[in-house]
MARMARMI-983126 format. One line per field, with one value per residue (C-alpha): residue in one letter; residue number from 1; z, x, y. Coordinates in Angstrom, 1 decimal. Last residue first. Layout:
// MARMARMI-983126
residu (A	...)
num (NUM	...)
pz (Z	...)
px (X	...)
py (Y	...)
This chain:
// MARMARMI-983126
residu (X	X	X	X	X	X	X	X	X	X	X	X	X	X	X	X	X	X	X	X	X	X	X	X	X	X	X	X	X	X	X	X	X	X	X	X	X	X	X	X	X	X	X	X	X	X	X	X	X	X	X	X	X	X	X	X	X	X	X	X	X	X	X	X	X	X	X	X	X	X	X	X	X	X	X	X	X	X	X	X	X	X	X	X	X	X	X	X	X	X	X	X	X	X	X	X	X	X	X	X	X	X	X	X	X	X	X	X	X	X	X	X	X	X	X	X	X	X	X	X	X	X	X	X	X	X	X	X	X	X	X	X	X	X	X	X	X	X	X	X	X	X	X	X	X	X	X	X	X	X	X	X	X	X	X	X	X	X	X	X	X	X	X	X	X	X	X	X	X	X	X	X	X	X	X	X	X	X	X	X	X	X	X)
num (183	182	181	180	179	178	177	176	175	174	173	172	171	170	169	168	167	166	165	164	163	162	161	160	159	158	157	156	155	154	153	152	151	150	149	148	147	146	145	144	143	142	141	140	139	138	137	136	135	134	133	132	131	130	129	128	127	126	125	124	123	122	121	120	119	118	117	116	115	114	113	112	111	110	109	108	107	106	105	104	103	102	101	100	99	98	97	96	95	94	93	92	91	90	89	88	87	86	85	84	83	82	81	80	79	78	77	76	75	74	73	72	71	70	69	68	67	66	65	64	63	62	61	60	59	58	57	56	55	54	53	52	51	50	49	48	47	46	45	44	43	42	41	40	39	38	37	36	35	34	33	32	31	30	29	28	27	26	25	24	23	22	21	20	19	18	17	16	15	14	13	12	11	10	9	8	7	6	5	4	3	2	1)
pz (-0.2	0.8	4.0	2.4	0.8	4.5	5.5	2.3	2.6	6.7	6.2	3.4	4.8	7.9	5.7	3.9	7.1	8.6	5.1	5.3	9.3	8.3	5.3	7.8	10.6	11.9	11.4	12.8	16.5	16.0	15.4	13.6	10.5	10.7	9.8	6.5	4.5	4.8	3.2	3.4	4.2	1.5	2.0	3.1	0.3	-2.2	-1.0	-1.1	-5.0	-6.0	-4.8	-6.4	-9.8	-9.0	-8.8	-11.7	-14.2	-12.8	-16.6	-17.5	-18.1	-18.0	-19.1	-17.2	-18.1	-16.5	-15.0	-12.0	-10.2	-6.5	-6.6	-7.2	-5.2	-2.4	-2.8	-3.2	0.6	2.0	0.3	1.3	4.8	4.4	3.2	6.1	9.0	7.2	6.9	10.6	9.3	6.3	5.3	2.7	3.5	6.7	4.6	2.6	5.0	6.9	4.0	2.3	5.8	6.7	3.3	3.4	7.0	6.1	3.0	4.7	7.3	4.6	2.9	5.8	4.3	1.0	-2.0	-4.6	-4.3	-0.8	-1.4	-4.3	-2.0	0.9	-2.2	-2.7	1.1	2.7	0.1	-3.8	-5.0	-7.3	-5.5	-2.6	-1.6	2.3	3.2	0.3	-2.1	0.9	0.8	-3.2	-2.3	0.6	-2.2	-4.6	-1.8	-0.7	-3.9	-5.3	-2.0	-1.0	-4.3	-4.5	-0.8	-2.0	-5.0	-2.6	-0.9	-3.1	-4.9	-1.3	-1.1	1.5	2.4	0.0	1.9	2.3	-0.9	-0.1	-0.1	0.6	-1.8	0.1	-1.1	-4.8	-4.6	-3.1	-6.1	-8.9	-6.8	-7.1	-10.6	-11.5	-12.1)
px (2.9	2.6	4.2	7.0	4.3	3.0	6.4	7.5	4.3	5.2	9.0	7.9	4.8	7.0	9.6	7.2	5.7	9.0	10.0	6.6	7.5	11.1	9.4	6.6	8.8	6.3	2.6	1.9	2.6	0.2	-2.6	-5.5	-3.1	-4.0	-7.8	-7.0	-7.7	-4.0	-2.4	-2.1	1.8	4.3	6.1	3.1	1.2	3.7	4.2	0.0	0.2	3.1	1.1	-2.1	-0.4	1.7	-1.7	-3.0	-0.1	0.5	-0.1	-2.7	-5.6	-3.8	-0.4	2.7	3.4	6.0	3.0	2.9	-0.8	0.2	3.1	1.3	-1.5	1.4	2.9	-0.7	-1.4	1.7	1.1	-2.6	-1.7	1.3	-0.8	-3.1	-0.3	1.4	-1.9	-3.0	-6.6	-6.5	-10.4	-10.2	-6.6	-7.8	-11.1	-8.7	-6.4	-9.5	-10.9	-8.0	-6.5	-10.3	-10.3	-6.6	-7.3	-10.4	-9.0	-5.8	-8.3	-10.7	-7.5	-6.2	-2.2	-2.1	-0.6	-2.8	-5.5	-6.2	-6.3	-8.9	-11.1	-10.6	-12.1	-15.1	-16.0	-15.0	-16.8	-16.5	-16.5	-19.4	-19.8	-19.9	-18.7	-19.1	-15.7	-13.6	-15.7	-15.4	-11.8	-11.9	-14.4	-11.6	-8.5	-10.9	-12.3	-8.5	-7.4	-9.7	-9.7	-6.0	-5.4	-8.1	-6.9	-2.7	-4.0	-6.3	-3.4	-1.0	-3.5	-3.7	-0.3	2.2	4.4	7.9	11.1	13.1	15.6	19.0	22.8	22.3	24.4	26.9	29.5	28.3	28.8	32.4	33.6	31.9	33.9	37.1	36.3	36.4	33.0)
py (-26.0	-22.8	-21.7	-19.3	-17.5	-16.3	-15.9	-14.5	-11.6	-11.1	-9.9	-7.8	-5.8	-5.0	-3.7	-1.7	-0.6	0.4	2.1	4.5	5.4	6.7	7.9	10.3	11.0	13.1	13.9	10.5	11.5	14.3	12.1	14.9	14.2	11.0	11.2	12.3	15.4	16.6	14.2	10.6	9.2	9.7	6.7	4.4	5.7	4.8	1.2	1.3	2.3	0.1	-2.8	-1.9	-1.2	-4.3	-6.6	-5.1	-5.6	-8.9	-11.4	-13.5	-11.1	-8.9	-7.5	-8.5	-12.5	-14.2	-16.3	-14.8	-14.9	-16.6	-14.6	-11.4	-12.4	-12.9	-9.2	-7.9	-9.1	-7.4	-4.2	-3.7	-4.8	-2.5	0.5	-0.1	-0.2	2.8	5.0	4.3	6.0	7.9	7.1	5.3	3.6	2.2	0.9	-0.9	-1.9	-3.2	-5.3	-6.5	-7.7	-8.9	-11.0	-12.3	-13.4	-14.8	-16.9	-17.9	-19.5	-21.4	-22.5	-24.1	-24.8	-22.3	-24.7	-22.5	-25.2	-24.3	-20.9	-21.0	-23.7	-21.4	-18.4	-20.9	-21.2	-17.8	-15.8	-17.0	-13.3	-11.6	-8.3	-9.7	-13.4	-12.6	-12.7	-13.0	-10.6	-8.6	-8.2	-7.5	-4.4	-3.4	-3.3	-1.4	0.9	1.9	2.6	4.4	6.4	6.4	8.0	10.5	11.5	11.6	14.0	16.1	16.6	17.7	19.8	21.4	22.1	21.0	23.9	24.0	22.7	25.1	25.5	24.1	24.7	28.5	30.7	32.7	30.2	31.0	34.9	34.2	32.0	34.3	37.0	34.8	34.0	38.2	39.7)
């Protein structure tokens, strides 16, 4: 073959694979994920609440709050509780996937802050918390698979990172307000 044929061949070439169909590994991947991940997040919520599974409910977590610089510490103790809670569950089950993997994502920003000590392995350090961060900012990009009650919402079955970044942003914008009024 002469350069100008190797030339010609290559034009004819197209520019980009199709994109490949979603897989059902893929997808039971994303639901594994959301699951751990979403009854982990929603157990620590009701440890807030109701002081399950060992947690200080409203009363000794408010103290906790209160004593991180958190103005009404019984208040930012519910709202971190039900946002834990309901993203949680949101994420279990696939259910406004961005809105829940931002609540997730919001919240775990500010126990991050609250928590760094320039340390990264625990007990002391943040390797938990970013785990659990990086997990619901990956969830909001990707959206939640097949097996999830979104993909029966047809306007959620589009625009999937354009949706993912909007929640991330939205996540964001609310943690460093939230942080921005502790003490």
């Amino acid at each position: 073959m002469t350069p100008t044929s190797l030339a010609g061949s290559a034009r004819q070439a197209p520019l980009a694979a199709p994109p490949a169909p979603a897989s059902t590994a893929h997808d039971v991947g994303l639901a594994l994920l959301r699951v751990v991940l979403g009854l982990t997040v929603a157990a620590h919520g009701t440890q807030k609440l109701f002081g399950w599974f060992g947690g200080g409910g409203l009363e000794g977590t408010g103290k906790f709050f209160s004593s991180a610089g958190y103005p009404a510490g019984k208040a930012m103790a519910a709202v971190a509780g039900l946002t834990e809670t309901l993203g949680g569950l949101g994420l279990v089950v696939g259910l406004l996937t961005p809105l829940a993997a931002a609540a997730v994502l919001g919240t775990m920003l500010n126990a991050t802050a609250v928590k760094w000590t320039g340390a990264f392995f625990a007990p002391q350090g943040v390797e938990y918390e970013l785990l659990l961060t990086l997990g619901a900012a990956s969830l909001a990009l990707t959206g939640p698979g097949r097996f999830a009650l979104d993909s029966l919402l047809p306007v959620l079955r589009s625009h999937r990172l354009l949706r993912g970044v909007g929640a991330i942003v939205l996540a964001l914008v609310v943690a460093v307000v939230v942080l921005l009024v502790r003490n």
